[in-house]
Structures are given as C-alpha cells and as structure tokens.
C-alpha positions as CSV (number, residue, x, y, z in Angstrom):
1,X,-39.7,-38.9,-33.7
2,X,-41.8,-35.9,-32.8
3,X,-45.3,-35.6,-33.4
4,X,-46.4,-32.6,-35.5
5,X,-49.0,-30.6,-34.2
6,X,-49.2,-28.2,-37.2
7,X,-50.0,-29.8,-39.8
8,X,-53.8,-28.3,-39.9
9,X,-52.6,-24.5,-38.9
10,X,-53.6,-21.9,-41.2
11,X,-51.6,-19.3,-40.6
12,X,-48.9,-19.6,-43.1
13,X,-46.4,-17.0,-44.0
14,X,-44.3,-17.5,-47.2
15,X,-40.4,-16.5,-46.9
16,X,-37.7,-16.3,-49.5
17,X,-34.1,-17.5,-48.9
18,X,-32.5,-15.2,-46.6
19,X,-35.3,-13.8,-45.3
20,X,-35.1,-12.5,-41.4
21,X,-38.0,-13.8,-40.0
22,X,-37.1,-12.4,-36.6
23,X,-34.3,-11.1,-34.9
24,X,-32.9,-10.9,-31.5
25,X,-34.7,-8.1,-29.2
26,X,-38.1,-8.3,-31.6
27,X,-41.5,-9.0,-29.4
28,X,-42.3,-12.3,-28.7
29,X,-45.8,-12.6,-30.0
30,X,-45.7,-15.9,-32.3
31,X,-44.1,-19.3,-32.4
32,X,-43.2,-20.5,-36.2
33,X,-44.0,-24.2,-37.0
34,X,-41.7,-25.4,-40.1
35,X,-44.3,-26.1,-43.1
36,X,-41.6,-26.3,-45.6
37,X,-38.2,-25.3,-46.1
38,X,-35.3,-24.9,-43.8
39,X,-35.3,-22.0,-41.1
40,X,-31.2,-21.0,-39.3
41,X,-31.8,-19.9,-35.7
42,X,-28.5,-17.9,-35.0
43,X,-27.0,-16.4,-32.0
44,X,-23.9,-14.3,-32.3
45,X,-24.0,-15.1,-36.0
46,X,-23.4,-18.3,-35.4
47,X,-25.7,-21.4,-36.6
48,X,-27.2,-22.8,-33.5
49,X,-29.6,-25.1,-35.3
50,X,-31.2,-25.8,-38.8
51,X,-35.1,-26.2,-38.1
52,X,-36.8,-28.2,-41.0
53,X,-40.3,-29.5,-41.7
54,X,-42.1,-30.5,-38.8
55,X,-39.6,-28.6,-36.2
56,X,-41.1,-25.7,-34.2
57,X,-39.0,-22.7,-32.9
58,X,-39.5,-19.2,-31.2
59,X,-41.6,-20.7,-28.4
60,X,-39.0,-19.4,-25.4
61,X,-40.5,-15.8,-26.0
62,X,-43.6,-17.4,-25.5
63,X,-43.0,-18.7,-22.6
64,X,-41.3,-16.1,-20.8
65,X,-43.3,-12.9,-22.4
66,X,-39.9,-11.5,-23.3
67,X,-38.2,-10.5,-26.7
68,X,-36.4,-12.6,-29.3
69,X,-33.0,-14.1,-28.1
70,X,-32.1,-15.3,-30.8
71,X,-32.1,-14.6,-35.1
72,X,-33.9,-16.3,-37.4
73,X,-33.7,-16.4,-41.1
74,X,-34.8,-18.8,-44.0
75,X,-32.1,-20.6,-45.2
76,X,-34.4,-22.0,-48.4
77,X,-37.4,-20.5,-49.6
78,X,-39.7,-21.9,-46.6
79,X,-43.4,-22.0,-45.5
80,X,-43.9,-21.3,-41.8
81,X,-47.2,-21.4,-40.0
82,X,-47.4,-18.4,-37.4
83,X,-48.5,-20.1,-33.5
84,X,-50.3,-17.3,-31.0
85,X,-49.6,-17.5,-27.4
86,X,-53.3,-18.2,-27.1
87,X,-53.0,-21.5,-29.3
88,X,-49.7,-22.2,-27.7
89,X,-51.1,-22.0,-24.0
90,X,-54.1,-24.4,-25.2
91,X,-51.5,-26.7,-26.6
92,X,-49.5,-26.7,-23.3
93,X,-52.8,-27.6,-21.3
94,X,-54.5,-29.8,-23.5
95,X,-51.5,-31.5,-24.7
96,X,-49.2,-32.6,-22.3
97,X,-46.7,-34.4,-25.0
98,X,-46.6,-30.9,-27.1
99,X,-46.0,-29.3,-23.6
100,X,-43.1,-32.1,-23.3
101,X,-41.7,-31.7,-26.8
102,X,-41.5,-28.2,-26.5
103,X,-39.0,-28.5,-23.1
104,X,-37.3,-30.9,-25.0
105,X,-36.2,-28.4,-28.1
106,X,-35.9,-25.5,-25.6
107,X,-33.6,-28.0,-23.8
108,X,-31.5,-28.7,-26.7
109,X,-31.4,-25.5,-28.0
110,X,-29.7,-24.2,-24.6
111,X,-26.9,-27.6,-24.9
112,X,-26.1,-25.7,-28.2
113,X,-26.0,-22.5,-27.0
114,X,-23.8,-23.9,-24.2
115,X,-21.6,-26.1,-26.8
116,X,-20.8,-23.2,-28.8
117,X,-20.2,-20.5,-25.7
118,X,-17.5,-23.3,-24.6
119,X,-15.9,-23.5,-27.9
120,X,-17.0,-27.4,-28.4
C-alpha cells in the first residue's frame, strides 16, 4: 500500500460532483492529493483511472513544466489538497519513496493510456 504524504497539507479545495478540476491544455502549476471523495482522470473522454483518498494525481505537469494532458473532474463531492512544485520538488529530494511512488502512478497511468489507445 502507498504511504500518504498529505495527510497534514493545508491547502484543501472543496469540489462538488462533476466539478472540472482541470482540463487538458490548463497550466501545470499544482499536484491534487485525494482528501476525500473520488476524482475521474479522463483522456479522450474516456475513464483512465478513479483516484480515491490517499491517491495523488496531476504530478506529470509537474514534472515536465508543461500543460494538463489529461481531464479531471470529481466524480463525488471530494476534498483535494492543492501540492506546489516547490513542495513537490522537496518531496522528491527529501523523500526518495514519494519520488518512487510518484513513477510508479505516472507508470501506471501511461499502461492505461496504452491499454485503452490498443482497444484492450
């Protein structure tokens, strides 16, 4: 199981059901940590994941500097605690297993993108 490194952050943001928190081409500036709720990250308007509570997304734009890839929009009413590339970066150096989790959901995130592009 992952470890949750958010559990402290204050930054939350409250969003209702349906609610786009980003969408593809949007800056990069944040990563969103999953308080509470459940959060779709869509490409092509299709579902490539469900992110729940302790599950982090948007951290690609982060690492790259470039815009949103992908859509993302509160399946439930969910509470989402905002991650700047500054706290990111620190989390990367200072904590090599965040560093490592974070591959690993970029990782799986691009076997679904690849799983749906061949129709699997």
């Amino acid at each position: 199981m992952a470890i949750d490194y958010f559990t402290k952050e204050k930054n939350l943001q409250a969003y209702k059901s349906g609610d786009v928190v980003f969408d593809v081409g949007d800056p990069g500036d944040v990563m969103y940590a999953v308080r509470e709720g459940e959060v779709e990250i869509l490409v092509s308007g299709q579902v490539l994941e469900v992110c729940k509570p302790g599950d982090h997304f948007g951290e690609m734009a982060l690492v790259d500097g470039g815009h949103r890839a992908a859509r993302a929009v509160a399946r439930t009413d969910a509470t989402l605690a905002r991650i700047d590339r500054q706290r990111f970066l620190f989390l990367v150096q200072e904590t090599p297993t965040f560093a490592l989790q974070a591959m690993h959901a970029l990782a799986e995130r691009v076997r679904g993108f690849n799983r749906q592009v061949a129709g699997d």
